[in-house]
MARMIGU-877369 format. One record per residue: residue number from 1; x, z, y of N, C-alpha, C, CB in turn. Coordinates in steps of 0.02 Angstrom, whole numbers, plus 50000, padded with zeros to 5 digits. Glycine has a CB too. Example, Ala and Ser with C-alpha at 12.3 -4.5 7.8 and 13.67 -1.06 7.14 Angstrom:
BEGIN
REC / 1 / 50660 / 50390 / 49716 / 50615 / 50390 / 49775 / 50660 / 50390 / 49835 / 50565 / 50452 / 49776;
REC / 2 / 50642 / 50354 / 49888 / 50684 / 50357 / 49947 / 50645 / 50394 / 50002 / 50704 / 50286 / 49970;
end
This chain:
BEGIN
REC / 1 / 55083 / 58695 / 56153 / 55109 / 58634 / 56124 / 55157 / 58654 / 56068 / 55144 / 58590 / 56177;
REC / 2 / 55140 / 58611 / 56001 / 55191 / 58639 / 55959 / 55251 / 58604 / 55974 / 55176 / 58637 / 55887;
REC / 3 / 55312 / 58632 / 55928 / 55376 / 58624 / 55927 / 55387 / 58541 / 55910 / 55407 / 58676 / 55876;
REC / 4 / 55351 / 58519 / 55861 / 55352 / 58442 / 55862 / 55319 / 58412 / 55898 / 55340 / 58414 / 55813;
REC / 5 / 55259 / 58427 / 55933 / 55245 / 58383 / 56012 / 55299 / 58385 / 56042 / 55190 / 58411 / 56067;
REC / 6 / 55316 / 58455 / 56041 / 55365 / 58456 / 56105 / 55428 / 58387 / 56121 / 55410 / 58532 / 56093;
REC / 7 / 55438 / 58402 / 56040 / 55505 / 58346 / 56019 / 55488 / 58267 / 56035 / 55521 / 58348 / 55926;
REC / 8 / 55435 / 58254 / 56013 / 55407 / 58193 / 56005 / 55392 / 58163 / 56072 / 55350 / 58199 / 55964;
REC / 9 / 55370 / 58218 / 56146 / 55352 / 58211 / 56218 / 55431 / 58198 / 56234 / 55308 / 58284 / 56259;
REC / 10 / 55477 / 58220 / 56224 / 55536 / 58231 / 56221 / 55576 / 58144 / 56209 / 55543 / 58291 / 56160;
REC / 11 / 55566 / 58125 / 56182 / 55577 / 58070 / 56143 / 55537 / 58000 / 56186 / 55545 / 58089 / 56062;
REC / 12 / 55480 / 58016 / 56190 / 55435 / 57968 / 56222 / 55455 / 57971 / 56297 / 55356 / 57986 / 56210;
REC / 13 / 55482 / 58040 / 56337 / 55509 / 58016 / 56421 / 55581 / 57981 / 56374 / 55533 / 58108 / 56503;
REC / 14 / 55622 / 57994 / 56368 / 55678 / 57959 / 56345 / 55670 / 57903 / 56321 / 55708 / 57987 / 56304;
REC / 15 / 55646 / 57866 / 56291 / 55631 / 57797 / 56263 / 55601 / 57783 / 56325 / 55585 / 57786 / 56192;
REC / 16 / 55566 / 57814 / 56363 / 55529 / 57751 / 56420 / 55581 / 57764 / 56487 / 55423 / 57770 / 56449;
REC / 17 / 55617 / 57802 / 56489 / 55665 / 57804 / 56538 / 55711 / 57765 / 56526 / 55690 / 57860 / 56550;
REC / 18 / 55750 / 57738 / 56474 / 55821 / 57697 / 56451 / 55758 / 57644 / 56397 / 55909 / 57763 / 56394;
REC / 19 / 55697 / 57651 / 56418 / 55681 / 57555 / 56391 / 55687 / 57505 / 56418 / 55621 / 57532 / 56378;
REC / 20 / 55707 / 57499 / 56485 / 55751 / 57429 / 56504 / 55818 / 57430 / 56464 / 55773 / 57424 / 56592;
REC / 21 / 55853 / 57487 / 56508 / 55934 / 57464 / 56460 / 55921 / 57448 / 56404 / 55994 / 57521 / 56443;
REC / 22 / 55881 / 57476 / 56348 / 55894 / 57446 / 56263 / 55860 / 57363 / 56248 / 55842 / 57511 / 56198;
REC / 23 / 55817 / 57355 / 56310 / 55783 / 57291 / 56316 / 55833 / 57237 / 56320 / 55738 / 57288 / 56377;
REC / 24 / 55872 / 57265 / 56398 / 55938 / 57216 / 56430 / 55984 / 57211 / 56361 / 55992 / 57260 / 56509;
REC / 25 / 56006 / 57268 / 56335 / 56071 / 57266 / 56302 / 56039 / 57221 / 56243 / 56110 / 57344 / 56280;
REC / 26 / 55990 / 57234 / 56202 / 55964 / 57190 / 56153 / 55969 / 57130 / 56173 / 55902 / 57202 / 56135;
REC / 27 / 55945 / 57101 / 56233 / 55956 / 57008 / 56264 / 56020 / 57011 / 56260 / 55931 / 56978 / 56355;
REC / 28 / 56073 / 57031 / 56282 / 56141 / 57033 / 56268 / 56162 / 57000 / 56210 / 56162 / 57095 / 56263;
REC / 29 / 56143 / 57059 / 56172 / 56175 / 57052 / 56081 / 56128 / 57021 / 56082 / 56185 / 57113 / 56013;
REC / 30 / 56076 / 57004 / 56058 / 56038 / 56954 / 56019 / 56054 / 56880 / 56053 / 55955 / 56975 / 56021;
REC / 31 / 56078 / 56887 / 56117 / 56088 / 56778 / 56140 / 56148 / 56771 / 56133 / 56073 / 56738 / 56232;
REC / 32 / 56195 / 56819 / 56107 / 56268 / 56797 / 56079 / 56268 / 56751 / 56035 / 56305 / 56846 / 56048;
REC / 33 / 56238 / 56739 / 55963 / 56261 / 56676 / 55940 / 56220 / 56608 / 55976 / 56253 / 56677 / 55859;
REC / 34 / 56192 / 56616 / 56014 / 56154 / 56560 / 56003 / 56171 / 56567 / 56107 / 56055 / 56568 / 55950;
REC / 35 / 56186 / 56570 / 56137 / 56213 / 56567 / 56209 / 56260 / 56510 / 56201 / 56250 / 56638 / 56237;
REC / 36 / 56330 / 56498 / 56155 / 56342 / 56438 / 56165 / 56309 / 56379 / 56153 / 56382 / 56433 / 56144;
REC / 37 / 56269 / 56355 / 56102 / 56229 / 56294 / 56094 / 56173 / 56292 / 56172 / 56181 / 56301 / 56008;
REC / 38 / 56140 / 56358 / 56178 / 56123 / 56344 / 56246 / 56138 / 56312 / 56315 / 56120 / 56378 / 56255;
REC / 39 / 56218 / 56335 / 56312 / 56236 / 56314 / 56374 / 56273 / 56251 / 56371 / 56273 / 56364 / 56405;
REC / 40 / 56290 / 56228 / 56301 / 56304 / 56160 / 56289 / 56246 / 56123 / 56297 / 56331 / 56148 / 56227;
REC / 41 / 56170 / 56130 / 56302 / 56122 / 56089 / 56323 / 56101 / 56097 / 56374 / 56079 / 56085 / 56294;
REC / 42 / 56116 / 56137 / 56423 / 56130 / 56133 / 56496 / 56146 / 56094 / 56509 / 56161 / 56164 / 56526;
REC / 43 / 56223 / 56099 / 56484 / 56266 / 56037 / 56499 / 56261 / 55980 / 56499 / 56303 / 56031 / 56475;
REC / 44 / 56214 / 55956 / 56454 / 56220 / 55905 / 56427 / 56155 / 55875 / 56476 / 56219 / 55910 / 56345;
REC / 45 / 56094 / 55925 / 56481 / 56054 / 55923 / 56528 / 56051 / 55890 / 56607 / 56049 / 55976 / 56527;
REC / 46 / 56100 / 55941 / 56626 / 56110 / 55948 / 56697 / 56209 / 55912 / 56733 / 56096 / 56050 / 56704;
REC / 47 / 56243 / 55887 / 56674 / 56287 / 55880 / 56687 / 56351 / 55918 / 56693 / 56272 / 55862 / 56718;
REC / 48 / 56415 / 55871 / 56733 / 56446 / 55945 / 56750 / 56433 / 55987 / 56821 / 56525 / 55934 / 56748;
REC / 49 / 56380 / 55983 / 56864 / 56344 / 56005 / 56920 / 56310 / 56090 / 56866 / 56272 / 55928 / 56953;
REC / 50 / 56307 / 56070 / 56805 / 56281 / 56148 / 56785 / 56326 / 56192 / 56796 / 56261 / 56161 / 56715;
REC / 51 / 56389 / 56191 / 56781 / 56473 / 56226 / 56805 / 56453 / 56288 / 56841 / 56530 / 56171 / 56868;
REC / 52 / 56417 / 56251 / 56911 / 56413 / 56303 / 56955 / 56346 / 56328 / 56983 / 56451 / 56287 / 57006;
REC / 53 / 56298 / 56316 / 56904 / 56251 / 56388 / 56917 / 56277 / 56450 / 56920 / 56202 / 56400 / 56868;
REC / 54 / 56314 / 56466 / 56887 / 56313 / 56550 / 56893 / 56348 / 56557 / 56965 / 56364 / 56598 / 56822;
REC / 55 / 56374 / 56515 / 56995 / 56409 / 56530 / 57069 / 56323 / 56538 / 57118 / 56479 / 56440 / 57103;
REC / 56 / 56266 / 56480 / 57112 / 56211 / 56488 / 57112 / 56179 / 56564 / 57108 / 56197 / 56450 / 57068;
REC / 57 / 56174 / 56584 / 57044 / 56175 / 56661 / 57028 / 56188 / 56718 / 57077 / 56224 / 56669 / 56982;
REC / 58 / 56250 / 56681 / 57078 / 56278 / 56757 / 57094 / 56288 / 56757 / 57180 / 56365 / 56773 / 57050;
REC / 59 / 56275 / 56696 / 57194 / 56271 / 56697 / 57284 / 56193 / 56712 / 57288 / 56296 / 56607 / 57332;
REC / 60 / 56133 / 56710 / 57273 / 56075 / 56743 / 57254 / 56076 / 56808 / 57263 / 56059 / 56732 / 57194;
REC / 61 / 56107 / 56825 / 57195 / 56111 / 56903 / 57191 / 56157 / 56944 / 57259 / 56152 / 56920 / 57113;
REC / 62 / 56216 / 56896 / 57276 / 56241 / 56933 / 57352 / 56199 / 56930 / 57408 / 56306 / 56903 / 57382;
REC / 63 / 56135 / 56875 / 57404 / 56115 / 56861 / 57471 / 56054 / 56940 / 57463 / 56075 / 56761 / 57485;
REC / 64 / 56038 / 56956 / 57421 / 55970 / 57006 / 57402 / 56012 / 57069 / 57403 / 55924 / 56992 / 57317;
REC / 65 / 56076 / 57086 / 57391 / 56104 / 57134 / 57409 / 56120 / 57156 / 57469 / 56142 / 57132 / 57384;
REC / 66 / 56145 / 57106 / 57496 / 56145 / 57107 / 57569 / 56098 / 57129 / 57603 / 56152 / 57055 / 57592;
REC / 67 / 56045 / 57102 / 57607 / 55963 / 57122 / 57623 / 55933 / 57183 / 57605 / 55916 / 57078 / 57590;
REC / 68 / 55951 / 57202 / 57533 / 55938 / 57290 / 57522 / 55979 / 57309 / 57555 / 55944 / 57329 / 57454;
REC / 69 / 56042 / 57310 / 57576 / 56061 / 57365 / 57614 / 56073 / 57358 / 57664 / 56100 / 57393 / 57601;
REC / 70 / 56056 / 57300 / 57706 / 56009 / 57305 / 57792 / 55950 / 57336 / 57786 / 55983 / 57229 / 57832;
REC / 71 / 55919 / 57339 / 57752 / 55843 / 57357 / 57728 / 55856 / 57455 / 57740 / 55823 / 57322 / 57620;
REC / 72 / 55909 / 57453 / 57708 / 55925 / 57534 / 57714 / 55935 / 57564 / 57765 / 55975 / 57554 / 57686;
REC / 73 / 55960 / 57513 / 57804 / 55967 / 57549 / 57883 / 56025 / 57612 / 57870 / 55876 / 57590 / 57914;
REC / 74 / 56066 / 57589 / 57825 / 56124 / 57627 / 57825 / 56160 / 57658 / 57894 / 56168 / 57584 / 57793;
REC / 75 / 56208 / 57720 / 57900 / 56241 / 57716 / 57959 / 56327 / 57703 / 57971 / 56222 / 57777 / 57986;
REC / 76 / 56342 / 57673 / 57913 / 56398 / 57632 / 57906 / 56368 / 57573 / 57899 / 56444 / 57647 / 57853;
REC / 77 / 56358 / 57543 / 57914 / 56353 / 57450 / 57894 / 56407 / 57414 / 57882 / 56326 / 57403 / 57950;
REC / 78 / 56444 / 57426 / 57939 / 56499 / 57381 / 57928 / 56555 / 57396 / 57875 / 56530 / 57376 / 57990;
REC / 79 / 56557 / 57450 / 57855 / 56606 / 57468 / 57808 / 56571 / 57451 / 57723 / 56626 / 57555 / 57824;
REC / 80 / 56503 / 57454 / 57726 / 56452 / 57440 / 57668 / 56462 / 57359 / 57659 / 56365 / 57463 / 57689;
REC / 81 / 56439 / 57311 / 57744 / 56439 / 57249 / 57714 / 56495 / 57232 / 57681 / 56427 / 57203 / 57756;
REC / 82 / 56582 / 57252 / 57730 / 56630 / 57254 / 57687 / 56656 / 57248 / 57618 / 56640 / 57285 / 57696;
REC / 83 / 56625 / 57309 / 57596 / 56629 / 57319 / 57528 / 56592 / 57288 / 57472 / 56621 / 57374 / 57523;
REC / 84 / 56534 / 57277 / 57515 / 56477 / 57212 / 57460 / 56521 / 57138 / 57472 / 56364 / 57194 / 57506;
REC / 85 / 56551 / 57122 / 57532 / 56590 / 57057 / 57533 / 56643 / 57039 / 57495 / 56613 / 57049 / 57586;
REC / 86 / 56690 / 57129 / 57482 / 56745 / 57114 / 57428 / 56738 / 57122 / 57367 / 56796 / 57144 / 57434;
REC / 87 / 56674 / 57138 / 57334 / 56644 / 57117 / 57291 / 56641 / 57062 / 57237 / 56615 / 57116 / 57314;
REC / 88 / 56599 / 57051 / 57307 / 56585 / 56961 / 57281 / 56622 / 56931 / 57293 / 56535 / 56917 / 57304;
REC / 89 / 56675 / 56928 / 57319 / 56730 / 56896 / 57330 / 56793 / 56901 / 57278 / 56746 / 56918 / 57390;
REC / 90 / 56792 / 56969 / 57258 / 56829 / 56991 / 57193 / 56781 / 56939 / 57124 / 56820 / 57098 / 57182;
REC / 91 / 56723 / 56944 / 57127 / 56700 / 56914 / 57051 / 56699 / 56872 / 57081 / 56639 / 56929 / 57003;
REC / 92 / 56701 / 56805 / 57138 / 56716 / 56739 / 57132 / 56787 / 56737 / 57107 / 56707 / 56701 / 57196;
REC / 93 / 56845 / 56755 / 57124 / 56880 / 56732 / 57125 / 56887 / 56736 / 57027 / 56923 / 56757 / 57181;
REC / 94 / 56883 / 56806 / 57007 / 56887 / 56810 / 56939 / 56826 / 56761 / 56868 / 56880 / 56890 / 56939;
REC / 95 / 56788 / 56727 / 56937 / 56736 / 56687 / 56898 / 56770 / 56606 / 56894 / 56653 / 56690 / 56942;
REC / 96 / 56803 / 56597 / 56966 / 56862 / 56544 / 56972 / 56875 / 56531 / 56898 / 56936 / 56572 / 57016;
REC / 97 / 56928 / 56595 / 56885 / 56980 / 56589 / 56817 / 56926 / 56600 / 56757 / 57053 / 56658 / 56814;
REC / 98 / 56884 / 56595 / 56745 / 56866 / 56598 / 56684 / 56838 / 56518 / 56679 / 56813 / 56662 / 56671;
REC / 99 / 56864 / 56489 / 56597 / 56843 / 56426 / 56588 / 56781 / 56406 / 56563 / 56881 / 56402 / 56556;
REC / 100 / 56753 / 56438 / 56512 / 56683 / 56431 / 56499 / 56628 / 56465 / 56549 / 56674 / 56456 / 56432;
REC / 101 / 56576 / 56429 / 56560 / 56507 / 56428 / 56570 / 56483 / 56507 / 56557 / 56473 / 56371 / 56519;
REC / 102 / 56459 / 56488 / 56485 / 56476 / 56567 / 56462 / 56479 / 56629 / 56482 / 56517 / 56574 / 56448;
REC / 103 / 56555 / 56614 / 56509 / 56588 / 56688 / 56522 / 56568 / 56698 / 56603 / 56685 / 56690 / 56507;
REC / 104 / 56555 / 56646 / 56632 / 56536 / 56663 / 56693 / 56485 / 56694 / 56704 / 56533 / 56622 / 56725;
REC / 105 / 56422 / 56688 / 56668 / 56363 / 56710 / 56655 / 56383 / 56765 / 56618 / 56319 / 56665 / 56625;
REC / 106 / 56404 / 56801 / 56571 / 56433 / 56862 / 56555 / 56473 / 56921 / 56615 / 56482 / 56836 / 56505;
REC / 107 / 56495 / 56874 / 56653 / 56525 / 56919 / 56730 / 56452 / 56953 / 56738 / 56557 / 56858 / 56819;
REC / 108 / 56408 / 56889 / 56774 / 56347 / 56914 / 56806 / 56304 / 56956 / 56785 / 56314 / 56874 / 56819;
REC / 109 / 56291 / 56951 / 56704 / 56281 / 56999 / 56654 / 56298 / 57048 / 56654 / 56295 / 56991 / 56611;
REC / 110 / 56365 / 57107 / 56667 / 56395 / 57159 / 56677 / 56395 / 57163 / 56747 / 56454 / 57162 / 56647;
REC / 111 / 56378 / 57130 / 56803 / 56379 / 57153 / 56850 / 56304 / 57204 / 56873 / 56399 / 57098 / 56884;
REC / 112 / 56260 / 57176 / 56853 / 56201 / 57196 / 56850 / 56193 / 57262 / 56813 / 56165 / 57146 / 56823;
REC / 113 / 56232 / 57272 / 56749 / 56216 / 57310 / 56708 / 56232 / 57383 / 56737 / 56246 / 57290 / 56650;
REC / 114 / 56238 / 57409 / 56793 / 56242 / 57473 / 56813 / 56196 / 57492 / 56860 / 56300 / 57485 / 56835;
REC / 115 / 56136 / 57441 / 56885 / 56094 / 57460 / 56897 / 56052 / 57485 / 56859 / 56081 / 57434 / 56922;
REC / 116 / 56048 / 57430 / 56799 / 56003 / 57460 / 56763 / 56009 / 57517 / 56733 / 55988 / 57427 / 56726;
REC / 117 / 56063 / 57546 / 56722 / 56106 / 57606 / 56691 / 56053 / 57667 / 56727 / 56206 / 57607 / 56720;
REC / 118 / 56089 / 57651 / 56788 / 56063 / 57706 / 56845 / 55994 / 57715 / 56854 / 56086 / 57688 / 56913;
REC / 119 / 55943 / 57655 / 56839 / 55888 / 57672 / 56842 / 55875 / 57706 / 56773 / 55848 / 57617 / 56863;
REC / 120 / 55906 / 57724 / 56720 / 55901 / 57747 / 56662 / 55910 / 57826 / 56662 / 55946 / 57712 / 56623;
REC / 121 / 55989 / 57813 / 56684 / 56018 / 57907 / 56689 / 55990 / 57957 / 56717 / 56077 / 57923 / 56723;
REC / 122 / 55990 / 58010 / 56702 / 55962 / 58056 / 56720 / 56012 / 58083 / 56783 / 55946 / 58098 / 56661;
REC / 123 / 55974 / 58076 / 56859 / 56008 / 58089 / 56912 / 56032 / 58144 / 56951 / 55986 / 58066 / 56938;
REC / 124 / 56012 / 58207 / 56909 / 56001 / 58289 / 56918 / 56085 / 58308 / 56924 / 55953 / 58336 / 56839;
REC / 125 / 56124 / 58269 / 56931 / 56208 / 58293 / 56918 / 56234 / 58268 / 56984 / 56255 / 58250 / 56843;
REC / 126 / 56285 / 58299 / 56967 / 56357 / 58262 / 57044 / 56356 / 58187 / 57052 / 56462 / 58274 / 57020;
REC / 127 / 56363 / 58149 / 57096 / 56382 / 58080 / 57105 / 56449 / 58086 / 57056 / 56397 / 58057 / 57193;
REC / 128 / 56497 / 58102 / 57062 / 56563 / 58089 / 57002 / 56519 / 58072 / 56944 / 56620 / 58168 / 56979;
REC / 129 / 56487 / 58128 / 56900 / 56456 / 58146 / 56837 / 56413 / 58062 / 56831 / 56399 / 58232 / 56845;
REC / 130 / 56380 / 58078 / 56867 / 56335 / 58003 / 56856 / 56383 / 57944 / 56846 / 56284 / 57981 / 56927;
REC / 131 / 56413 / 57925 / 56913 / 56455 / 57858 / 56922 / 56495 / 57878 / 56860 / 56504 / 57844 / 57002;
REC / 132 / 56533 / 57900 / 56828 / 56592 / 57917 / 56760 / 56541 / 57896 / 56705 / 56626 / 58016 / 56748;
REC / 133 / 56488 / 57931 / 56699 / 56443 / 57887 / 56635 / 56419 / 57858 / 56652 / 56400 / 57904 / 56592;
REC / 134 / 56386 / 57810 / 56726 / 56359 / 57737 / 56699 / 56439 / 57725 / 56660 / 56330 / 57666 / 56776;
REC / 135 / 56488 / 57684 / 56712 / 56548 / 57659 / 56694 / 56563 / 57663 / 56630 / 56594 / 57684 / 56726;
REC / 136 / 56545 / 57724 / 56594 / 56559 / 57736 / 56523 / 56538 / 57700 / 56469 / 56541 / 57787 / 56509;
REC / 137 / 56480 / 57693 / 56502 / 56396 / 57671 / 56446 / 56417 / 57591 / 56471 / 56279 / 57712 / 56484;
REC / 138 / 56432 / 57563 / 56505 / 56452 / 57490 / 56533 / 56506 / 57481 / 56497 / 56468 / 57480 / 56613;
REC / 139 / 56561 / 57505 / 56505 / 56611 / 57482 / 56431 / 56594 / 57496 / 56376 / 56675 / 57509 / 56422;
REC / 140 / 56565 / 57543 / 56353 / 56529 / 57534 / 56286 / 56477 / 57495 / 56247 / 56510 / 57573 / 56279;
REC / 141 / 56448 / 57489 / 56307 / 56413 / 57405 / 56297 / 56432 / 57329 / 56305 / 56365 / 57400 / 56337;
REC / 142 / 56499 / 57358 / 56331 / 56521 / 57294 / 56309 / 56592 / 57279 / 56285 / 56510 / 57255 / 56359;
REC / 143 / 56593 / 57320 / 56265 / 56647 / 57326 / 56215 / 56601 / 57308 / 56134 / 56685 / 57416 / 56222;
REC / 144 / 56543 / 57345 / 56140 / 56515 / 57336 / 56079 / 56484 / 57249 / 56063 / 56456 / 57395 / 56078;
REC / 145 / 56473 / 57226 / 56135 / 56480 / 57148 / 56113 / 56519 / 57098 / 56086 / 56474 / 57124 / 56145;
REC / 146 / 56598 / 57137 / 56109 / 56660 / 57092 / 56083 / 56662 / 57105 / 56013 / 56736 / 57110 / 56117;
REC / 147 / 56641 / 57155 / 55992 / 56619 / 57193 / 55925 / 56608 / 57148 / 55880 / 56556 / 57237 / 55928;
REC / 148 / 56519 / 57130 / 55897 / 56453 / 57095 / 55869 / 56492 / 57033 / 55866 / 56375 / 57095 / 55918;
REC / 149 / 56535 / 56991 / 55910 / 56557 / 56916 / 55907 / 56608 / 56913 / 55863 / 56580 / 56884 / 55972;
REC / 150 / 56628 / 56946 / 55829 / 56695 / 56957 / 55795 / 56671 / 56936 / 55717 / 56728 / 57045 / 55805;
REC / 151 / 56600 / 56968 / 55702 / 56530 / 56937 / 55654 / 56503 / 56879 / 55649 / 56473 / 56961 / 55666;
REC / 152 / 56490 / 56833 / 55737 / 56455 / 56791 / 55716 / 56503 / 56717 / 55732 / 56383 / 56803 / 55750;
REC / 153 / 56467 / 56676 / 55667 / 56518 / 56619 / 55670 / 56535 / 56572 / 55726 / 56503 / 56581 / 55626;
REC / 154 / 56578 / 56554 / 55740 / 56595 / 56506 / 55825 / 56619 / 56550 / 55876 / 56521 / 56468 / 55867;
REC / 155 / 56588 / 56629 / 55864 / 56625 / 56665 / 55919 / 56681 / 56702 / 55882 / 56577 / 56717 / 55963;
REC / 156 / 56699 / 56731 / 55953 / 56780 / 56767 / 55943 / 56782 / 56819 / 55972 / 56843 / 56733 / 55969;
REC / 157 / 56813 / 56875 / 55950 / 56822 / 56940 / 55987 / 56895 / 56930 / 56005 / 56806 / 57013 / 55942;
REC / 158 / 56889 / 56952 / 56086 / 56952 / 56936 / 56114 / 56952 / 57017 / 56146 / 56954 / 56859 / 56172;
REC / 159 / 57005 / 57042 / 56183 / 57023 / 57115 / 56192 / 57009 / 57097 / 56264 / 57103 / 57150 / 56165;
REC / 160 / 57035 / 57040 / 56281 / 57028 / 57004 / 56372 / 56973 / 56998 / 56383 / 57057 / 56929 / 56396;
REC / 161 / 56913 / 56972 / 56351 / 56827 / 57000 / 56361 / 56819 / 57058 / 56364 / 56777 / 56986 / 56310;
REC / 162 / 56845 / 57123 / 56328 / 56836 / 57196 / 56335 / 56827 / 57217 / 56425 / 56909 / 57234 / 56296;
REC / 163 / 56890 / 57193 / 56427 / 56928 / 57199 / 56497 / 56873 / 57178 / 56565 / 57002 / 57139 / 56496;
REC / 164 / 56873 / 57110 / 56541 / 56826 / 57076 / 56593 / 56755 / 57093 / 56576 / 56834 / 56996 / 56594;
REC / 165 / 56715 / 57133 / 56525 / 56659 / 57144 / 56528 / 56657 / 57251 / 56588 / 56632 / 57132 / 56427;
REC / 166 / 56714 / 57274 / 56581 / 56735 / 57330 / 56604 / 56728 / 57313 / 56673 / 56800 / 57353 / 56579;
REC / 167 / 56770 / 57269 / 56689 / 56810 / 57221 / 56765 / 56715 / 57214 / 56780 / 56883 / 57107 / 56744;
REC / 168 / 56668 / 57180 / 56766 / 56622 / 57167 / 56795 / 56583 / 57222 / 56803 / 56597 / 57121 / 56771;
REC / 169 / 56555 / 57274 / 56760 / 56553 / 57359 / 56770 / 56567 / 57371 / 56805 / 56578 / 57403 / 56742;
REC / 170 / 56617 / 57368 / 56813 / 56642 / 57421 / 56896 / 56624 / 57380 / 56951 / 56740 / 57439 / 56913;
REC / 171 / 56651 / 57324 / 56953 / 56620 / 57271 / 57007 / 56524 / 57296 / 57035 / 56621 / 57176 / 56954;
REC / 172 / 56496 / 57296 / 56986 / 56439 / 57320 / 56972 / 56433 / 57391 / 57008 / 56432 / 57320 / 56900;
REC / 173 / 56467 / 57427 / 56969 / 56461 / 57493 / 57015 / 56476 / 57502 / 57083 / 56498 / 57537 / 56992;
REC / 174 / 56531 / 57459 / 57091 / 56544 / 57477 / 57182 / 56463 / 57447 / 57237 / 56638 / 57409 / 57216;
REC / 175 / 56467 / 57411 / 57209 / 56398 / 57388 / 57236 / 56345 / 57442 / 57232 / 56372 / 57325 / 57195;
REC / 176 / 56333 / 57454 / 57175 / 56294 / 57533 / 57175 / 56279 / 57578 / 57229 / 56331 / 57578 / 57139;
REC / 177 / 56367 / 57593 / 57201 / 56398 / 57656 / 57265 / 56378 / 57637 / 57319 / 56479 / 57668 / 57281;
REC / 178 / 56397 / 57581 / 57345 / 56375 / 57549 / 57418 / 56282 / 57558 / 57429 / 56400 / 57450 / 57416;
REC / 179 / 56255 / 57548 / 57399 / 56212 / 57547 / 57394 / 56171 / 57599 / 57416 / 56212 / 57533 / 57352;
REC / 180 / 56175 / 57650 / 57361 / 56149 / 57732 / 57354 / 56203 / 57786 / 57399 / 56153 / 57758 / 57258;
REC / 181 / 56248 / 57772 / 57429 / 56283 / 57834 / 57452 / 56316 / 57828 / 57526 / 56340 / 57852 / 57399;
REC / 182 / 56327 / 57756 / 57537 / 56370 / 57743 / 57623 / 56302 / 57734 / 57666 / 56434 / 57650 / 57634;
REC / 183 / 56293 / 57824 / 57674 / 56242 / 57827 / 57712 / 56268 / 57876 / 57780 / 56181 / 57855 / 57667;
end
């Protein structure tokens, strides 16, 4: 095989290994300007009963978590369900305080985003090594959204979205951890 197959085979596992993440992160950035007019016709749709889809969401996504890791037949359970309970209990309460629609759906958005990470990264390293760069690649993705809104008109780059797109990352990751390692 020559030196530019080589590169090019090279290139092609990499693009199909991290083609969800660039898929996910592209829906990201690309429904930023146009996510508020969306969810103002929700609204307008469904009332103020739309409020608490993403609570919808995200009790979904806890009930299927839950279930993968009974499914695992873990030999901590109780310290796993624990930790999936303070979880979700941590992003309700921080979904409580956030006032837009929006941003609640942006929690759920970063919470997710370290699975997909992980199904991306290359897993041949230490648990530290891995868990330190998803987390990494999760604030950088969303940091780079507060970025992109700072560009488009109606939105705003705020430093407190940085935070809370980080805050849902990790949220994200503990779940992970729970997941792949309280075995």
């Amino acid at each position: 095989m020559s030196e530019f197959n080589l590169k090019l085979e090279i290139i092609r596992v990499f693009i199909g290994r991290w083609s969800l993440f660039f898929i996910y992160c592209a829906f990201i950035y690309i429904s930023l300007p146009f996510a508020p007019k969306f969810w103002e016709v929700i609204l307008k749709a469904f009332g103020e009963g739309a409020r608490d889809f993403p609570y919808l969401v995200g009790f979904l996504i806890f009930i299927n978590i839950i279930f993968m890791f009974l499914l695992l037949k873990k030999r901590k359970p109780f310290k796993g369900l624990l930790l999936i309970c303070l979880v979700f209990f941590a992003g309700f309460i921080i979904m409580r305080n956030l006032e837009f629609l929006a941003e609640r759906m942006h929690l759920l958005e970063y919470i997710i985003l370290p699975f997909i990470i992980f199904k991306s990264i290359n897993r041949q390293q230490s648990k530290e090594s891995m868990h330190f760069k998803i987390l990494l690649i999760g604030f950088i993705v969303g940091a780079i959204d507060e970025i992109i809104q700072r560009f488009i008109p109606g939105r705003v780059f705020d430093i407190k979205d940085i935070f809370l797109n980080a805050a849902s990352v990790s949220l994200g990751q503990v779940l992970l951890y729970t997941l792949k390692h309280l075995s």
